[in-house]
NUDOKOL-490049 format. One record per residue (C-alpha): x negated, y, z. Coordinates in pm, whole numbers, plus 32768, in hexadecimal, padded with zeros to 4 digits. Layout:
N
XYZ;...
% end
This chain:
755
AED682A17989;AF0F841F7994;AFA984677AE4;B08C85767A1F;B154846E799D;B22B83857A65;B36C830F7AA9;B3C882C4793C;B33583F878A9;B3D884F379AD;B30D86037A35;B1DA866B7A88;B15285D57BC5;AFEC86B07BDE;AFAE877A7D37;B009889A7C7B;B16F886E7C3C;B29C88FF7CE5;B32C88A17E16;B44A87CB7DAD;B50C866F7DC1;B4FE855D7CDC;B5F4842B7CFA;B5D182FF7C3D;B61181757C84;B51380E47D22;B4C87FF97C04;B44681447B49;B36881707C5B;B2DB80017C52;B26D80537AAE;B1E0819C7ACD;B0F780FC7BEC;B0C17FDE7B28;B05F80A879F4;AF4D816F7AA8;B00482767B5B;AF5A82AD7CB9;B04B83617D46;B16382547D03;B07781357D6E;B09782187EB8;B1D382477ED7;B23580AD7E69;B15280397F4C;B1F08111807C;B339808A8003;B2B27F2E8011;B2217F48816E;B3337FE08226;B48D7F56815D;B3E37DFC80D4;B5707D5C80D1;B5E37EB5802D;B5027ECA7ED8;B5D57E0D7DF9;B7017E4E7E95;B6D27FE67ED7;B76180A97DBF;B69D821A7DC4;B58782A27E69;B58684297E73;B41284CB7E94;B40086067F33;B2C6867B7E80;B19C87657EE0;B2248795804F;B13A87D3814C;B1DF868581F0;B26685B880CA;B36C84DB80D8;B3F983C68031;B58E835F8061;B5FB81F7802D;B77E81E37FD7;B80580617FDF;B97880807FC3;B9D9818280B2;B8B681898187;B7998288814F;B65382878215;B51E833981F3;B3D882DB81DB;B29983C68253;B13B83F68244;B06084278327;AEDD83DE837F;AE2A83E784D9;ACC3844D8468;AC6D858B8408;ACEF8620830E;ABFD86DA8237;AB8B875C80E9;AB1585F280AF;AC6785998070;ACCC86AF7F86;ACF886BC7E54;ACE585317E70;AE2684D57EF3;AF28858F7E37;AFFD85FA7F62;AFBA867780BC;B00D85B981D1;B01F85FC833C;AFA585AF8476;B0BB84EC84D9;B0B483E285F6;B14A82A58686;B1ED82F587E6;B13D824388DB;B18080E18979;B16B81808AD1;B2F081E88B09;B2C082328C69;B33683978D17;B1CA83EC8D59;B14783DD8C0D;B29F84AC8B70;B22885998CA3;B0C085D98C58;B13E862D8AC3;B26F87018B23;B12F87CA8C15;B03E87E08B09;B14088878A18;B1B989718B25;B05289D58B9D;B00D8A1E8A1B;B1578AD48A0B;B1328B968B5C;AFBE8C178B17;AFE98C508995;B1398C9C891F;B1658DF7897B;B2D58E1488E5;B3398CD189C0;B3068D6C8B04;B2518D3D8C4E;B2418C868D91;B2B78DA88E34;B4018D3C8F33;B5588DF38E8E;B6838E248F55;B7368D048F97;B8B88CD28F50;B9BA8CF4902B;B9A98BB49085;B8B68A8E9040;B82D894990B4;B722893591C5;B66A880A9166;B55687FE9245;B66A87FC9387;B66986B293E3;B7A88650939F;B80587689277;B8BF886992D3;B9B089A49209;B9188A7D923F;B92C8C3D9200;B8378CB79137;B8A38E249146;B7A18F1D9179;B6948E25915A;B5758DD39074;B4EE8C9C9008;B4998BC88F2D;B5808AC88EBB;B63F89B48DC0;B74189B88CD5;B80F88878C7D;B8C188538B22;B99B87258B09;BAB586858A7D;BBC886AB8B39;BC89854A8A83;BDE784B78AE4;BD7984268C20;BDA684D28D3B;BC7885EE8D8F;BBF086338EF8;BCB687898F39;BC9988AD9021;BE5188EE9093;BED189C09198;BEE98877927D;BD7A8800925F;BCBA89509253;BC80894893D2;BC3F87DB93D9;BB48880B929F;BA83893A9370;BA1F885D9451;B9DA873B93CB;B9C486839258;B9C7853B927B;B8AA84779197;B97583679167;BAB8844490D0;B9B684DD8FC5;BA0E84448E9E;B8DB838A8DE6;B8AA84D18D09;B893859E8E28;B7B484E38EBB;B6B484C98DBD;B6CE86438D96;B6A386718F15;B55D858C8ECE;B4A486298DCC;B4ED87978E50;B43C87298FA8;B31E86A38EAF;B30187E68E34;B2B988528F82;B429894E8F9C;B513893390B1;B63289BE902F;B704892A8F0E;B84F89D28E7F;B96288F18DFA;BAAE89768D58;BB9488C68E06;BB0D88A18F6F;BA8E8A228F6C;BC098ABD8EE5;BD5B8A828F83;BE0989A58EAF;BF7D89BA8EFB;BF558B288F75;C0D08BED8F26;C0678D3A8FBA;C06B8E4B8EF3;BF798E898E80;BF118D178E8C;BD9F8C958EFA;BD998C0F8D67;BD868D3F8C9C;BCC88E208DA3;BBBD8D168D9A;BBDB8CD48C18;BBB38E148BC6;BA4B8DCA8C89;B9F68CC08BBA;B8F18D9E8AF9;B8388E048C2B;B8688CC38CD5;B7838C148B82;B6C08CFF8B39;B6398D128CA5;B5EA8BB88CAF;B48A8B528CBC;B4D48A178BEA;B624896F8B80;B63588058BB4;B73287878A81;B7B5860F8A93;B79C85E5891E;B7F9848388FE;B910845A8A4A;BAA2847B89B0;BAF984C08AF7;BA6384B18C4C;BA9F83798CBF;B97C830B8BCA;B80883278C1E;B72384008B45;B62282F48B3C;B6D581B28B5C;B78980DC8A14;B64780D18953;B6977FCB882D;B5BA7EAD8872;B4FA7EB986FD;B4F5802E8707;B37080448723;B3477F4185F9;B42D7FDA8543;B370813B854D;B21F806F8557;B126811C842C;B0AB802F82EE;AF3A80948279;AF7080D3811B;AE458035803F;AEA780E67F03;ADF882227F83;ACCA81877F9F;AC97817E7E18;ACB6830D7E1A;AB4783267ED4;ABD583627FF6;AAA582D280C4;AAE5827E821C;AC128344825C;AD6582A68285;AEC482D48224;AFF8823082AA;B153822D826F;B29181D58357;B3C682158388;B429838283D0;B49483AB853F;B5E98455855A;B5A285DD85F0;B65486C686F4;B5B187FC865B;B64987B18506;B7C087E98580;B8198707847F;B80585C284ED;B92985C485CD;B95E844D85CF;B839841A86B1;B85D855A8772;B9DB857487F0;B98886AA88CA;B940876F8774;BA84874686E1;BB2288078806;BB2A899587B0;BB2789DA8964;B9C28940892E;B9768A3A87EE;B91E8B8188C4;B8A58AAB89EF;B7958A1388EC;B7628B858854;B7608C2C899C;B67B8B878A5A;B50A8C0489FF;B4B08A7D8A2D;B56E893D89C8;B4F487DD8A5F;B5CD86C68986;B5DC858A8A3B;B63084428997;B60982CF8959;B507830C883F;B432841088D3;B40885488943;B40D86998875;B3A587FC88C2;B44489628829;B3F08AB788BC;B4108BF387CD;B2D18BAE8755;B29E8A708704;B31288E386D9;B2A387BC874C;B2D5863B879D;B202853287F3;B20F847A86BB;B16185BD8623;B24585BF84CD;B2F186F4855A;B19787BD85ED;B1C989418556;B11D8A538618;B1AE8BA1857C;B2E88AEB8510;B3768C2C8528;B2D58C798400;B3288B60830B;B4108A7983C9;B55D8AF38362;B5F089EF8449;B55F8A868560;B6BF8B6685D0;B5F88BC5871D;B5098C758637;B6238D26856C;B6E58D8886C8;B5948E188758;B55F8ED885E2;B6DD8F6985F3;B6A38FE78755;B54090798759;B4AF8F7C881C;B3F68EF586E3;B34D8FC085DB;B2C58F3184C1;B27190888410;B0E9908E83AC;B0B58F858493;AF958E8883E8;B0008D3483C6;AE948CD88457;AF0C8D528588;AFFE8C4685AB;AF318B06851D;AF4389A685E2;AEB289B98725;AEED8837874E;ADEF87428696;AE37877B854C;AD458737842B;ADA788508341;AD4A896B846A;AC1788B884AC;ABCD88B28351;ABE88A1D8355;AD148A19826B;AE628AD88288;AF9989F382AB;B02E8AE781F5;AF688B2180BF;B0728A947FFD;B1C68B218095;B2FA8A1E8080;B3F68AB87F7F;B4D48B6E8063;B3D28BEF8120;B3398C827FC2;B4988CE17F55;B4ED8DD3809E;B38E8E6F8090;B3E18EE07F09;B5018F657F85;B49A90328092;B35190C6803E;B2D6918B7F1A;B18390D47F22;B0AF8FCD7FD5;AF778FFB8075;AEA58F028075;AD1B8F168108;AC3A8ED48259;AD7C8F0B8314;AE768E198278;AFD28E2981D7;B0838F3B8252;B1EB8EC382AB;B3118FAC8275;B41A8FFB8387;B53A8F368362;B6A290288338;B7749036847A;B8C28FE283BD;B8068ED782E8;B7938E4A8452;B90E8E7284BD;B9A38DA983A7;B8878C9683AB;B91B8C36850C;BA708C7684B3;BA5A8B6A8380;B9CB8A818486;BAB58AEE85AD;BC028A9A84F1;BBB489348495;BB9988E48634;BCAA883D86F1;BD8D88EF87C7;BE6D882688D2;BF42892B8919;BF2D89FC87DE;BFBE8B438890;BE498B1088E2;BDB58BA287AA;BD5A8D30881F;BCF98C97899B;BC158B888916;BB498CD28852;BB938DC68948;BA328DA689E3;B9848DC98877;BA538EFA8840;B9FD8FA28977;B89A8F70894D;B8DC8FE987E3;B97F91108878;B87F919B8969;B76E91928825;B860926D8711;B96B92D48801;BA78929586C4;BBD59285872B;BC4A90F98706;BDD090AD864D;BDF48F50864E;BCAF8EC0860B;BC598FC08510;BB8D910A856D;BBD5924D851D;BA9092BE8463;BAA091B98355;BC14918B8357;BC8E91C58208;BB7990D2818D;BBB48FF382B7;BD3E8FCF8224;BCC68F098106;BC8C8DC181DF;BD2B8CA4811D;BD548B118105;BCF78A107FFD;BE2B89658049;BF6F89E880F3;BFA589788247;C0EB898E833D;C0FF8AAB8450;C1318A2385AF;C2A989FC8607;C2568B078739;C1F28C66869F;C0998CC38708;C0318DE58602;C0A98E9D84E2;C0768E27839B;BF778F108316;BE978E448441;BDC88D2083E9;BE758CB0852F;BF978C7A84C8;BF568B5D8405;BEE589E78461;BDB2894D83F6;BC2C89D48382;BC648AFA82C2;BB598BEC81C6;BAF28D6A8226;BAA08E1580B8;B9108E6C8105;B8608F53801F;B77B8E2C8054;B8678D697F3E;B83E8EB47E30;B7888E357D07;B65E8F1C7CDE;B66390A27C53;B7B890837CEA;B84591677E06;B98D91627EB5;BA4C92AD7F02;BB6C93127F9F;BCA2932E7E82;BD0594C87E2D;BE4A954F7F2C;BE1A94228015;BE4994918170;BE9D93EF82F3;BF9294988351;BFBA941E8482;BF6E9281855A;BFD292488688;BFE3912D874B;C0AE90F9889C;C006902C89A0;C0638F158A63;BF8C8F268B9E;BE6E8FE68C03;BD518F9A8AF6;BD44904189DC;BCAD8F3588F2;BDB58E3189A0;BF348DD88948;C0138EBA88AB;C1908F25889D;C1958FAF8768;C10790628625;C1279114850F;C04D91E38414;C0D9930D8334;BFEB93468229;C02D943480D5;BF7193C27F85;C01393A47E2D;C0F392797DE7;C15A91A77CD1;C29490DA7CB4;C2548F4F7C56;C3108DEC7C7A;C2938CA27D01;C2FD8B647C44;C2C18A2A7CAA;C35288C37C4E;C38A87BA7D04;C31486BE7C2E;C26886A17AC0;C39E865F79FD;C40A87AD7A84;C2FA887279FF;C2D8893878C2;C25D88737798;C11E895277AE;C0C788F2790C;C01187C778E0;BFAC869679FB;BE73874879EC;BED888657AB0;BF0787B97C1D;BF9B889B7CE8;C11088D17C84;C1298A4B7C8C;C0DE8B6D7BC6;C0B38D1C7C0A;C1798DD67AD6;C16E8F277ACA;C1D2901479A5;C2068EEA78C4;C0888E6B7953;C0648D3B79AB;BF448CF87AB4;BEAD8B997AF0;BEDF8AF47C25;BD8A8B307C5C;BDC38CA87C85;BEB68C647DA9;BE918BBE7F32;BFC88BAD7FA1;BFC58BB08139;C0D08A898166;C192898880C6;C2A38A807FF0;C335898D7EFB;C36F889E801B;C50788A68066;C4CE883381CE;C3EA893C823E;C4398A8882D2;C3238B4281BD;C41B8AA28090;C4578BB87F6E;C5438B517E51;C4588B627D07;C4858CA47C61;C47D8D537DC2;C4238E997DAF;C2E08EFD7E64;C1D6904D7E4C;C05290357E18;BF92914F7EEA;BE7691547E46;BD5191B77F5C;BC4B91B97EDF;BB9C91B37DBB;BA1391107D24;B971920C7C85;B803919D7BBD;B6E6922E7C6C;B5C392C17BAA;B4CA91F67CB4;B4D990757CD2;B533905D7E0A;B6B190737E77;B75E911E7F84;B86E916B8063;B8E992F08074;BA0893BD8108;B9F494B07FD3;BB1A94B97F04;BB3494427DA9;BC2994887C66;BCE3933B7C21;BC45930D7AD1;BC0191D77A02;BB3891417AFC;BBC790217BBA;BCA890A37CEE;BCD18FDA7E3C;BE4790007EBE;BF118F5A7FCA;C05A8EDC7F44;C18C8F42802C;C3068EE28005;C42C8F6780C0;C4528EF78225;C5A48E348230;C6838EBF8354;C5A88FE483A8;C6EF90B88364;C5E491C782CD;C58691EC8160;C4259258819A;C3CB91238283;C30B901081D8;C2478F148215;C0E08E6981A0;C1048D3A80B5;BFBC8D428056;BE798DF27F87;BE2C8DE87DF2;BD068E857D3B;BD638ECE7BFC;BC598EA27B0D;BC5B8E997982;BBF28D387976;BD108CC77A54;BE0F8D217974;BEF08C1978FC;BE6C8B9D7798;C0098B787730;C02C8CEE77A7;C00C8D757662;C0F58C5675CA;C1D58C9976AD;C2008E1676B7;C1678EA3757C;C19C8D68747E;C0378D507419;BF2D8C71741E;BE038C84750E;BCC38CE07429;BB4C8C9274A0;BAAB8D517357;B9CB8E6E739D;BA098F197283;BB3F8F6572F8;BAEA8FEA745E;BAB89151740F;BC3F916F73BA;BC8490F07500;BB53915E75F7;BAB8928A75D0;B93E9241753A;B88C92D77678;B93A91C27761;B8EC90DD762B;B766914D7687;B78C9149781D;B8108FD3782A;B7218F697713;B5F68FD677EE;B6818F307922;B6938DF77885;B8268DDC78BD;B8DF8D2877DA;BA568D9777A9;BB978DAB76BE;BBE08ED5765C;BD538E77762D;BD2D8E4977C6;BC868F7177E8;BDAC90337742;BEA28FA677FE;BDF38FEE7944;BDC7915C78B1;BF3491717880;BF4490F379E6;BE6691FE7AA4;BEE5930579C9;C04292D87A48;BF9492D07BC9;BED794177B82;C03894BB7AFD;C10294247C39;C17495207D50;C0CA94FA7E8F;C1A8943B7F8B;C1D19401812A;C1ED928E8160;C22E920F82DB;C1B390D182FE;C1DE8FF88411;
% end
């Protein structure tokens, strides 16, 4: 059977098609093998092996196609799993174009779970890391903090590190409900001379262990090494926050205890009895009818990560956002946990089981948020640097093979170096890499950032403040409320998929990301369709942003803000219903979210609008009766670019006919000032997010898709420009949205405060 066709005549399945998913019940999968296709038989046959109770009873399988480590998802009910390949021999040009996917050199952790064996791994990676990773550091001894754990006194001791330089540990851990092994005013002289082992909870023990491994003497732990209950002012807890970017980054290696809640639970202990059977690889026959010869493939489960971030069931310690810039901070991350152990420096990632084993991940792991701190900062710089230079130095068949891991980029990797360089070079030296934008680095771990967990959620600038002062000393920007002052006006058009509630204590202004609850998204250039740039909107200017401090960092908690900014303005209502009999007979079920933008008789689709909080909701403080009045500020503006790549500028722009990014501010209730107002939220209005019903609404006319028509409505050379972008519009929309801008260009510049 031709390989092209599968899955009931879906796609193509050669080596040469796009990256891309495909998901489809498993029966599908069980035909197309049984009619011939290979790379079904593959796939069924993995499914087989590893779910044998789930393949009549799982509903899809998704296959992640043409990765360099493919993957196939299982869904039964609720539950998803993945599937991997892997093979153990070497993997070589024998095997291509035979098998019609790549897969890795993944491993099975092994049987031996003892400290020695975890010790002699965690060594190996941190020789590699020490001799070749120049952007990771050196064994030199850094100064120590002011105070820190002497582990090699015998019993431990508090000790001060002041004026000292060594080398030394880091420990990132959860914290939990139980009670945590604290540093007070009462037990700091008692703790100075003497730790008792047997008061060490079990997670600092096993941190205490594998630091003495590592052959250090000194480990730092949060909250034996800071005051706790310290009322002076200024307290022991912000001086020595506000260190927290010194106190990682000087680490020689940060020992994280991925899998431990709290720290009453070991790092290694609660293994689930079947865990190694469960993750145990199936030799997959199938791939012997390819010619494969002697080589092997396997599939297994896929082992749950640490370096992902994602998988935040397994790893409690990454849901925490205290553990975000201890994680980014430290120039090397040891991840200890029931399943095994895992590796990330700014270089590279690894684990024993060998799935996650990427050299130069700052290059093409976009999950790598070390690698896009280090980028932001200077630390890493990816301009004209060959991706040969950062090939596996671990036993990998593809760099043995002499063959580039990266000959075939992942999408997003592909998709940022189009937008960033003009050209590619490609030769003797490799794929030249492009430098990744400062604010694009910003926002990347901003998106990631918000969706963390914050105990105390006044916590949100303090739990940053060491990413932002490390940010600081590279650009020197001033910082207002998680924002910086180079980028700001672009840096204003944050915004959220879904509205969320503020905390019930204020803890920024509303133009802040921080002010909200909940993962939020920074617009990115990176997220500009190509030939598209985005520019700062004509007679927008900051007037003025200042933000009062509450303590002595500046990236830390603050009093109070506001932000006076002058750019033209245009009047609108927000309607929303609070259920569907409510609504307009032309909003239809179709249109979820029960809101819409009109302005000038406009009518904008709820997909032009993301509103910050819950406004139609009569119980919460961010309630607005529908028909409240409310201004667009319309920022900035995307321009089309004459090259295909798109950017990010500071240049100003005419508001034109081109779609125009605005934040959407109403009047702040009680502020006992008519210029004070508050963010609701951001819209983009576009031509194809006007309201279908608009024009049935406002102009008693019917919305008309003929062409013939379009040169009474759009004038023929914007007729020509979309045509040779490949856009597909209504011109009725596009009219409306004319009628739209034209009334923003003719607006009088005014001075909002917003706060």
């Amino acid at each position: 059977m031709d390989d092209r066709k599968c899955f009931g005549e879906l796609s193509d399945h050669s080596t040469d098609c796009v990256v891309g998913w495909r998901r489809v019940p498993v029966g599908h999968v069980k035909d197309s093998a049984e009619r011939g296709c290979n790379r079904c038989a593959i796939h069924f046959e993995a499914i087989q092996k590893c779910a044998p109770t789930w393949v009549h009873d799982a509903t899809y399988a998704s296959i992640l196609r043409n990765s360099r480590s493919p993957s196939v998802r299982i869904e039964h009910g609720e539950t998803r799993w993945w599937i991997q390949f892997f093979t153990n021999d070497d993997l070589s040009q024998k095997l291509l174009p035979n098998i019609p996917f790549r897969p890795n050199g993944a491993r099975v952790p092994s049987d031996d779970f003892s400290l020695s064996r975890k010790l002699e791994k965690a060594m190996q990676w941190l020789r590699l890391c020490v001799s070749e990773h120049t952007t990771c550091g050196s064994e030199a001894p850094k100064p120590l903090p002011t105070r820190i754990l002497d582990i090699n006194a015998s019993p431990i001791r508090l000790v001060l590190g002041a004026g000292r330089t060594k080398r030394y540990a880091c420990l990132s851990h959860c914290w939990g409900e139980k009670p945590v092994l604290e540093t007070t005013l009462e037990s700091i002289s008692k703790l100075q001379h003497s730790v008792p082992w047997d008061d060490l909870p079990a997670t600092f023990k096993d941190a205490v262990t594998f630091a003495r491994g590592l052959g250090l003497n000194y480990l730092w732990i949060d909250s034996l090494c800071i005051i706790q209950n310290d009322t002076s002012d200024p307290s022991d807890w912000p001086k020595e926050s506000a260190q927290m970017a010194s106190i990682y980054e000087n680490a020689y290696v940060t020992i994280a205890a991925a899998t431990s809640a709290n720290s009453t639970v070991s790092c290694f202990e609660g293994k689930p009895p079947s865990v190694h059977n469960l993750y145990k690889p199936h030799k997959l026959q199938s791939i012997q009818k390819l010619g494969a010869g002697s080589c092997s493939v396997s599939a297994r489960w896929s082992f749950p990560h640490a370096v992902d971030g994602i998988e935040r069931v397994f790893f409690p310690l990454l849901s925490r956002a205290w553990v975000f810039q201890e994680r980014i901070l430290s120039p090397r991350v040891i991840y200890l946990g029931v399943y095994e152990l895992q590796w990330e420096c700014r270089w590279s990632n690894n684990c024993e089981c060998g799935a996650v084993s990427d050299n130069g991940a700052a290059g093409t792991n976009s999950r790598n948020l070390k690698a896009t701190f280090a980028e932001g900062t200077g630390a890493l710089n990816r301009k004209n640097m060959p991706l040969d230079s950062v090939k596996h130095k671990t036993d990998c068949g593809y760099c043995r093979s002499g063959r580039s891991h990266f000959t075939r980029l992942d999408a997003q990797a592909q998709r940022i170096n189009r937008l960033y360089t003009e050209s590619y070079v490609v030769g003797s030296e490799g794929f030249v890499l492009p430098p990744y934008p400062e604010h694009v680095a910003w926002r990347e771990l901003l998106n990631r950032y918000t969706s963390l967990k914050l105990t105390y959620t006044n916590d949100i600038f303090p739990a940053l403040s060491g990413l932002a002062h490390a940010w600081h000393n590279q650009h020197g920007s001033r910082y207002l409320a998680g924002l910086w002052e180079r980028h700001f006006i672009h840096d204003l058009l944050w915004y959220k998929f879904v509205p969320h509630h503020r905390p019930d204590d204020w803890r920024a202004p509303t133009w802040s990301w921080a002010s909200l609850q909940g993962g939020m998204n920074l617009h990115s250039s990176i997220f500009l369709t190509y030939h598209e740039m985005q520019l700062v909107a004509e007679r927008t200017r900051v007037e003025a942003a200042e933000c009062a401090l509450d303590g002595p960092d500046w990236a830390g908690r603050l009093r109070s803000a506001q932000l006076s900014i002058t750019c033209k303005a245009i009047a609108g209502t927000i309607h929303h219903w609070l259920s569907l009999q409510e609504m307009p007979r032309y909003f239809t079920q179709r249109d979820r979210l029960p809101f819409r933008l009109i302005t000038h008789d406009v009518v904008y689709q709820h997909e032009a609008i993301f509103l910050d909080s819950f406004i139609q909701d009569r119980e919460s403080p961010a309630f607005l009766k529908s028909g409240s009045a409310i201004y667009l500020l319309p920022l900035a503006v995307t321009a089309f670019n004459s090259s295909p790549t798109s950017t990010e500028s500071e240049d100003m722009a005419p508001i034109d006919d081109c779609p125009v990014q605005c934040l959407v501010v109403s009047h702040k209730e009680g502020s006992g000032d008519a210029s004070t107002y508050e963010r609701i939220g951001y819209a983009v209005l576009h031509p194809s997010l006007v309201h279908r019903e608009t024009l049935v609404v406002a102009e008693n006319r019917k919305p008309n898709d003929d062409p013939k028509e379009w040169p009474q409505i759009v004038p023929p050379t914007e007729v020509k420009r979309q045509e040779e972008l490949g856009l597909k519009f209504n011109p009725w929309r596009y009219d409306a949205h004319c009628k739209v801008t034209k009334m923003m260009r003719e607006a009088p510049t005014k001075t909002f405060t917003i706060v």
